[in-house]
N, C-alpha and C positions, 0 to 999 in steps of 0.2 A: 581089632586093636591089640588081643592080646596077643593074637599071632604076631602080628608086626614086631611086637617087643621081646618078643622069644629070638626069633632071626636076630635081630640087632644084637640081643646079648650074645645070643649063639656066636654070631660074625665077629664080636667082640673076644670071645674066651680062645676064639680058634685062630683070629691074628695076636694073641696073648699067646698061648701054648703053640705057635708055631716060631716066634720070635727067637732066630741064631744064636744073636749076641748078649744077651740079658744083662742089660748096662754097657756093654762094651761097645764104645765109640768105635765106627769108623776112622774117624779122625784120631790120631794121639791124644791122650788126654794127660796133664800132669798136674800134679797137686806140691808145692816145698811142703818137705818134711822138717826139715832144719838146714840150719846156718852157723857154723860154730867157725873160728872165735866171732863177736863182731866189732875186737876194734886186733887189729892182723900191725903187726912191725917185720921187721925184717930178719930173714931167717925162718917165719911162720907159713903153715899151709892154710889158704882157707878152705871149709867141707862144706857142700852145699850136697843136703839130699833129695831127690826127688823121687814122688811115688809116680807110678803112671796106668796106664790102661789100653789097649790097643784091641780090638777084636780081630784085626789080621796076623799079629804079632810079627809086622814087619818092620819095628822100631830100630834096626840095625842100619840105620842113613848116621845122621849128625845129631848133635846140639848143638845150637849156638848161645852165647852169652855177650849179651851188651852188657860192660861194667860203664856207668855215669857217673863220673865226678863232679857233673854241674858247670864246669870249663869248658871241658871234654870227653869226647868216648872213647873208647875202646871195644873193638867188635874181636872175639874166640872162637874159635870153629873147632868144636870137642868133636871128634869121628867116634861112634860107638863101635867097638868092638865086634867083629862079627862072627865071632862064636857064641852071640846070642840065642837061644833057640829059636827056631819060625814057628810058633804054634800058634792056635785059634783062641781068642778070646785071654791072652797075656798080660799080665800084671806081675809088678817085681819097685825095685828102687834103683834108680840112678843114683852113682855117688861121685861129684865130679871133684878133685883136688887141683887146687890151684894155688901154687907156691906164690909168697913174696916176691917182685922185680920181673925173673925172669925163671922160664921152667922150660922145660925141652917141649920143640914145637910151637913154643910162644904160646904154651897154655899158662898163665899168671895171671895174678893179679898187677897192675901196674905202680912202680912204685910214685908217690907225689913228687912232680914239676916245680914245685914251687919251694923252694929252701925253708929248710925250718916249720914249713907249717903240714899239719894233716888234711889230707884228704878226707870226704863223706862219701861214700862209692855206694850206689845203688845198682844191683845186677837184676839184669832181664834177661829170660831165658824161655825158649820154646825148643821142643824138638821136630824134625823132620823124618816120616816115614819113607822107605825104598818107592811108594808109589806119588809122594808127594805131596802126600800130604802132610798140614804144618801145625800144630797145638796148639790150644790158646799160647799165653804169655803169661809167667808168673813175673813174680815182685819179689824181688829179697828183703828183708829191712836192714837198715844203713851201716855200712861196714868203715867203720874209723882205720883207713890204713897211715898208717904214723911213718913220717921218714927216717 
């Protein structure tokens, strides 16, 4: 019996100390760091940060951003940069800026439809790695953009 439990642990510490990634998802992983401002008028950028995790460090695909105003949506296709480095087991912040109205490439936030009143805009966001893979989905919380 006690042998049995020797191997098990054995088998145990040596798929423990043989483990690549140590936390690092195959998958992207992102976590919001922040959201500054959250009520945005016109003129204003919004800054959403994200942290993330990658064990292939091949997060140099997109991010996308669904902004919700509860009407409507609006869907962003953010291209990350690709002088990212491609390394093993990666970790860093995405910092994505997104002007009032309108911003070159139709990266923005959208201004309110509706005369006179404010928008409540909720953004969702995941990233996509070079091999396809896709992140959870974060939550922003509620961004008041004023016309």
């Amino acid at each position: 019996m006690n042998r049995i439990i020797c191997i098990a642990v054995w088998a145990l510490l040596l798929l423990t100390a043989c483990s690549k990634n140590k936390g690092f998802p195959t998958t992207p992983q992102i976590t919001l760091e922040s959201v500054n401002p959250l009520e945005l008028g016109n003129g204003e950028t919004l800054q959403i940060v994200l942290n993330f995790k990658d064990a292939e460090g091949d997060i140099q695909d997109s991010v996308f951003v669904r902004e919700d105003v509860g009407y409507t949506y609006y869907d962003i296709f953010y291209p990350l940069p690709s002088d990212i480095p491609k390394q093993k087991n990666l970790q860093g912040q995405i910092i994505l800026y997104l002007p009032y109205g309108t911003g070159p490439g139709g990266f923005a936030v959208a201004a309110p439809q509706r005369p006179n009143l404010p928008d409540t805009a909720v953004f969702y966001i995941y990233i996509k790695d070079l091999q396809g893979h896709i992140s959870d989905t974060v939550k922003t919380p509620q961004v008041i953009v004023r016309p």
